[in-house]
C-alpha positions as CSV (number, residue, x, y, z in Angstrom):
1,X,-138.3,19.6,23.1
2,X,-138.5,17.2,20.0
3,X,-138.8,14.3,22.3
4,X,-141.9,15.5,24.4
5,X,-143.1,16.4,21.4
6,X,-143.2,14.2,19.0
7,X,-141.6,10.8,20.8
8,X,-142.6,11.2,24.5
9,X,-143.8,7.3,24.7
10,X,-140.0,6.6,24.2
11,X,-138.5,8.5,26.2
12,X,-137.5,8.8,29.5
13,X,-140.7,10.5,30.5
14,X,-143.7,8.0,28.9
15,X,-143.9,7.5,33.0
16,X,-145.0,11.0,33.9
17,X,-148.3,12.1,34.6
18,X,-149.9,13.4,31.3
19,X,-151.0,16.5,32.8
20,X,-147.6,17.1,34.5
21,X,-145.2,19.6,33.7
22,X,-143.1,16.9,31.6
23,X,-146.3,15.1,30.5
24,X,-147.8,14.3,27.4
25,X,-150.6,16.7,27.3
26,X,-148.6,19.4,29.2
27,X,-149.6,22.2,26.7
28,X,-152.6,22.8,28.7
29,X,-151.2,23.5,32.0
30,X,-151.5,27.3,30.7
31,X,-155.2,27.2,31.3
32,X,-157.0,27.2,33.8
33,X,-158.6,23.7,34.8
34,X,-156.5,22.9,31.9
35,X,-159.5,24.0,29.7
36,X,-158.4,26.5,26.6
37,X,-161.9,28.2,26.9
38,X,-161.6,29.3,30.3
39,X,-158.3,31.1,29.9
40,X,-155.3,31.8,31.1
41,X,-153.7,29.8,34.1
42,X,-151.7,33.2,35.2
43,X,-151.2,36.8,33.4
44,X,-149.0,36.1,30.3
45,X,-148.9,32.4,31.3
46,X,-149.8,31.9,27.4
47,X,-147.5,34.0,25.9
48,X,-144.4,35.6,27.6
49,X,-144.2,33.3,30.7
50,X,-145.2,30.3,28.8
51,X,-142.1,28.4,29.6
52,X,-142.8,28.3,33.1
53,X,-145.7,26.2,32.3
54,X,-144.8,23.0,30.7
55,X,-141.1,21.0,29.8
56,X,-141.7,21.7,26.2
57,X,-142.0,25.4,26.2
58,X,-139.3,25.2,29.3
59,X,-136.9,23.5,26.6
60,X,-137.5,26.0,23.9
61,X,-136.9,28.7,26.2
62,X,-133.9,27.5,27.2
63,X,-132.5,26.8,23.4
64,X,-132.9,30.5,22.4
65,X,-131.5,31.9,26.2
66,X,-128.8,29.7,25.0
67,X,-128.1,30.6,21.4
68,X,-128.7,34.3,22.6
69,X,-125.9,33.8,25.2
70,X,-123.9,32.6,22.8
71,X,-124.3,35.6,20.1
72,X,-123.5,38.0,23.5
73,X,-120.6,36.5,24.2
74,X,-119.2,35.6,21.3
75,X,-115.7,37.4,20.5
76,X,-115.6,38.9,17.6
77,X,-111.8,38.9,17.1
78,X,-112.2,35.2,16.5
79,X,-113.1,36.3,12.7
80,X,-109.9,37.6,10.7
81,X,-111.2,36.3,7.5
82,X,-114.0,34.2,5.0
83,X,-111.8,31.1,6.3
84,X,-112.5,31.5,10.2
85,X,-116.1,32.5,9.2
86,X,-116.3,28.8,7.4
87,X,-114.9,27.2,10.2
88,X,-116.8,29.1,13.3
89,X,-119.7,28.0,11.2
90,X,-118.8,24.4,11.2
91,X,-117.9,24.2,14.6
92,X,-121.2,25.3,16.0
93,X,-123.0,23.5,13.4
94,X,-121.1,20.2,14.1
95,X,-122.0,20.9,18.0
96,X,-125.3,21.1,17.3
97,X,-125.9,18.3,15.6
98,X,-124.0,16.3,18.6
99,X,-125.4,17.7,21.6
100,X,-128.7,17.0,19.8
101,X,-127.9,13.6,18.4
102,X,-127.0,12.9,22.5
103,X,-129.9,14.1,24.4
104,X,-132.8,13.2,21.6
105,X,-131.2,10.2,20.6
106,X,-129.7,8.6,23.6
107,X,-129.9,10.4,27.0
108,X,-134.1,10.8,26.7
109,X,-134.5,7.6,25.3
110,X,-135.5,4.5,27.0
């Protein structure tokens, strides 16, 4: 998401077309003829069914499905005290930072 953007010259996608669904101008796909003024591509393609319309919004959507997943399924007998709240903390946060260090800062890059 950070990479298309805010860096998508440097990443693995500069070679798309800009109007594609990974390009840079992507965010318009949601409109017809790409054009704001006209309006919407599809019903709700500007609001609810947005991430079906470009890489960024598709990579958002997929971060929330994925922290939402992650709050479902999470087993709450992990937590017995302040001390496994601490460390659950940590281990997410650490993960985080990794599996966002990797894609934005090596895998997408060229």
């Amino acid at each position: 998401m950070e990479i298309l953007a805010n860096e998508h010259g440097k990443s693995i996608f500069r070679r798309t077309k800009p109007f594609g669904f990974w390009g840079k101008n992507a965010w318009v796909r949601k409109y017809k003829d790409f054009n704001p003024g006209v309006g919407e591509l599809f019903p709700l393609s500007t609001t609810l069914l947005v991430f079906l319309t470009d890489g960024y919004h598709f990579s958002q959507w997929m971060m929330f499905t994925c922290l939402s997943l992650a709050v479902v399924f999470f087993d709450p007998m992990l937590i017995t005290g302040l001390d496994s709240i601490i460390a659950i903390f940590f281990i997410y946060r650490i993960s985080w930072s990794l599996l966002f260090w990797l894609f934005h800062g090596t895998v997408l890059r060229i």
